[in-house]
N, C-alpha and C positions, 0 to 999 in steps of 0.2 A: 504493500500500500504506500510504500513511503515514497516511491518514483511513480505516481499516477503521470498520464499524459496532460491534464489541466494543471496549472497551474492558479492556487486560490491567492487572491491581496485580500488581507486585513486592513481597514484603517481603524487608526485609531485617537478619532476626532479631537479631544481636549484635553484628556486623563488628571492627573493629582500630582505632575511633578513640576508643569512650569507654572509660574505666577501671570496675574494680569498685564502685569508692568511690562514684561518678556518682550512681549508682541503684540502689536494691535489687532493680527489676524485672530489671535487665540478666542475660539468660541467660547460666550460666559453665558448667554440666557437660553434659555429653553428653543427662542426660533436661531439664535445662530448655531445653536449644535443640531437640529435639526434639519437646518441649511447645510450644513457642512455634509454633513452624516450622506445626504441625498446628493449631495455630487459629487462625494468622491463614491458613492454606488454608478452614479451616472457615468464616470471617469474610468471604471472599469474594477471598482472596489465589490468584493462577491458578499462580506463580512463586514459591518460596523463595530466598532467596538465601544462600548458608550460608559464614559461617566460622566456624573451632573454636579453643577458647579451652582450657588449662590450669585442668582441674577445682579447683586447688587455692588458686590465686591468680590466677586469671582472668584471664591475657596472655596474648596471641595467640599458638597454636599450630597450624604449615601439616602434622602428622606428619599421614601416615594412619591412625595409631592412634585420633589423636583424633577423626578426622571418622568411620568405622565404624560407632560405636555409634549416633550419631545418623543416620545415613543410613540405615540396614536398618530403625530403628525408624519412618521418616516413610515409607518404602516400603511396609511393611506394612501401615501406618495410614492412607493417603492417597493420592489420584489425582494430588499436584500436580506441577507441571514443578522438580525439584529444579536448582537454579544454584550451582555450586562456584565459590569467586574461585578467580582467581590474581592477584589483589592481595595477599592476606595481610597483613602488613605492612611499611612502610617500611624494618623494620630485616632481612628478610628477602634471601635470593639466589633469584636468580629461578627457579633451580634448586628452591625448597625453595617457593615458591609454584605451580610447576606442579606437580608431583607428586601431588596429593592429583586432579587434572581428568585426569591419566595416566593413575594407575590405575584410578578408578574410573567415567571416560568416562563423564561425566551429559549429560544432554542438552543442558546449557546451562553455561557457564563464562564468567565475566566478563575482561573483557578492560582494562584501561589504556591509551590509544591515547598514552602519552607520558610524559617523565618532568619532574616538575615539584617545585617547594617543595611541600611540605604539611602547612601549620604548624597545631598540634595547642596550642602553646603558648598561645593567649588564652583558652581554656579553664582555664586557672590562677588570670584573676582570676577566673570564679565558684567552682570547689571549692579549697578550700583545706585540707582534709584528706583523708588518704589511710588506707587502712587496709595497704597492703600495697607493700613499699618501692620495687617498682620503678614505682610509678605515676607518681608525680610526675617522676622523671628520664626517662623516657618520652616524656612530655609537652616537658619542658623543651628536650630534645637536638632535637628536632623544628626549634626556632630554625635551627640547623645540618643539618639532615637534608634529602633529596632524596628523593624516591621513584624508582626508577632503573624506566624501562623503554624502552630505547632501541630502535632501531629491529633490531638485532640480536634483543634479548631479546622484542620483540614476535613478531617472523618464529620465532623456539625456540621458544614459545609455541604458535601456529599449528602449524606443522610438529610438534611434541610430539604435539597433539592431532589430527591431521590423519588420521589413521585409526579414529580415537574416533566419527565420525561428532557429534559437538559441536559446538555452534554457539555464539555468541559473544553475549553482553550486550557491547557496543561501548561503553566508559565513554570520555567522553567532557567533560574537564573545561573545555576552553578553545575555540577557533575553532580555532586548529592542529591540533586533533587531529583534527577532521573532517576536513583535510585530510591528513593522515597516516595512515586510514581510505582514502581515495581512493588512495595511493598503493597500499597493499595490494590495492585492489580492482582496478585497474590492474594489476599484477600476475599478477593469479588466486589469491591467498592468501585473501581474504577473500569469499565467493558469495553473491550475494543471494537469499533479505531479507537485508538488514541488525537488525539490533535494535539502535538507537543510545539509550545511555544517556545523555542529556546533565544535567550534575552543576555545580549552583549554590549556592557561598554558601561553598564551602572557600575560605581563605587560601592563595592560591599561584596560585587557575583565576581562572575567568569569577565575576562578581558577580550579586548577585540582584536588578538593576532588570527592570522587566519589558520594557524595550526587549535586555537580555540576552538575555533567554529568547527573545523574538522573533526575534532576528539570529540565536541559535542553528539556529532552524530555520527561518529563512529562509535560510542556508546550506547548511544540509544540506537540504531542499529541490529548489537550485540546484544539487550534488553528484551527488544522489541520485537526485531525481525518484521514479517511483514503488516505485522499489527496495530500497526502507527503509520501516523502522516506529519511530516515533519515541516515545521515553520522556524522564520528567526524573525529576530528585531534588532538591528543597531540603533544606540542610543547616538542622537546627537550627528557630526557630522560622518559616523558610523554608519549613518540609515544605508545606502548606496551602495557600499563597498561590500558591506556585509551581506544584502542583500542578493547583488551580483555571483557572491560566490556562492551565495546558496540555492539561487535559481540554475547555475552551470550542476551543481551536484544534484537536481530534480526536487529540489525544496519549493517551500511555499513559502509568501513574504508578509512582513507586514509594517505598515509608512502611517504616516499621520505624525498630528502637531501634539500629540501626548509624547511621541518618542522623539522629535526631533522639528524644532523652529523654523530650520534649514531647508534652502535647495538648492545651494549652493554658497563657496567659500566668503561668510561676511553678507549672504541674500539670507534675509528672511523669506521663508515661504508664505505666498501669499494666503493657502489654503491647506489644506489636506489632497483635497482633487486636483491641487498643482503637484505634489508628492507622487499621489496616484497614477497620473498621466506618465512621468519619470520614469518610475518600475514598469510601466506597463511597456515602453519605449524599451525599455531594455528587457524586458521578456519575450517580444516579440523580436528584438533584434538577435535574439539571440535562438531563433525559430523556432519558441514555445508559442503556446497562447495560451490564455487568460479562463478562468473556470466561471461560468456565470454563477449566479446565485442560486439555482434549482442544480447545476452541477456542483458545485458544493456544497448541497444538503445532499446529496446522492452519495458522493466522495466520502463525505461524513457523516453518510448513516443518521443523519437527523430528522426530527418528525412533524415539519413543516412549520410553515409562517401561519398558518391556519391554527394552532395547537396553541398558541400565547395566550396568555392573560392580559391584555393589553388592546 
């Protein structure tokens, strides 16, 4: 499964690691990440990947209040495979990061395979002004902060969602975690495919030499065998390079303004669907194509856009 002929893009429109200040593209209210979310589906995005942000000052918020308005309006608008985290953020109870993939049972929901440093702070020496106070201590408390998802809070997680008929983006930041993937699969907590997100270039995981990216899956791989579909992420000006090598090895990708501001050296991106259009340039340049959104619920064994609560 891991070398399917389609090739799937995840985007992943806003996420919980850059601030407002970052970028003026960055979607903060419910219509611009619903704007976003819809064209980089339109752009050739098969997967959205969604977290909701406080319309007013743009911190990450896990309420189902806030995720609602953008979710019924991408539903309406779009065929694509909607992904809720339960990541959320750091400063989050894991309680308050499930909830929003609870209720509204998407067909995809990301998962954490671990808990790790995830230092947000070197970000500080590029922005250095903020417009809205709690950015910068945010950023800074990170120095001290843990991302908590232990082996408990993983299994709540699953079991939360375990009648949701949901399946999982398997993030996937370090070599341990793949193995901690196996132990659930061992289990029977987690069913294959798999969809392993494996995630390079955060302070705290795996690093982005391309002997990384390699070992990543050439573990998982050795794990896995044909029972998984493998994706990456580079953080930052990572997005590209990393992606590139993983589309030549029959991976899946995944862009957007959660993972990366950029679209090139010192360019802000203007969107996500400018990110999208990018990968999709180089997957076809490289004489793949692109898995629509029904081919990647097929790919991925999942139980349609018609099944949400939402």
């Amino acid at each position: 499964m891991a070398n399917q002929n389609k090739i799937i893009i995840t985007c992943a429109v806003t996420g919980s690691i850059h601030t407002p200040s970052m970028s003026p593209h960055l979607p903060v209210t419910a219509q611009e990440i619903a704007t976003a979310a819809i064209e980089a589906a339109e752009a050739g995005a098969a997967i959205v990947h969604l977290h909701a942000r406080n319309p007013v000052d743009g911190r990450p918020d896990q309420s189902t209040e806030a995720f609602a308005p953008f979710l019924q309006v991408i539903k309406q608008r779009s065929n694509c495979v909607v992904n809720i985290t339960t990541g959320g953020a750091a400063t989050m109870s894991v309680e308050e990061r499930v909830r929003p993939a609870k209720v509204f049972a998407p067909e995809v929901a990301s998962l954490n395979m671990g808990s790790m440093n995830f230092a947000l702070f070197p970000m500080l020496e590029r922005f250095k002004t903020f417009e809205h106070d709690w950015e910068r201590p945010y950023l800074e408390s990170s120095r001290d902060r843990i991302f908590r998802n232990t082996f408990g809070d993983i299994e709540h997680i699953l079991r939360t969602c375990a009648d949701n008929g949901t399946r999982f983006e398997i993030e996937c930041y370090d070599i341990g975690h793949l193995y901690t993937l196996a132990h659930f699969v061992e289990r029977g907590l987690v069913k294959a495919p798999f969809f392993v997100q494996s995630v390079f270039g955060i302070l705290g995981g795996i690093g982005t030499h391309p002997e990384d990216v390699a070992h990543m899956k050439r573990t998982a791989d050795r794990l896995f065998g044909n029972d998984y579909h493998w994706s990456v992420l580079g953080a930052g000006r990572h997005q590209l390079p990393i992606a590139t090598q993983a589309i030549a090895l029959g991976g899946n990708v995944r862009v957007g303004l959660e993972d990366s501001l950029w679209i090139g050296k010192g360019k802000l991106a203007r969107s996500s669907a400018e990110q999208v259009t990018k990968v999709r340039q180089i997957i076809e340049g490289l004489g793949a194509s692109i898995a629509t959104p029904d081919e990647a619920r097929q790919i991925l064994q999942l139980k349609g856009g018609d099944k949400v609560s939402f």
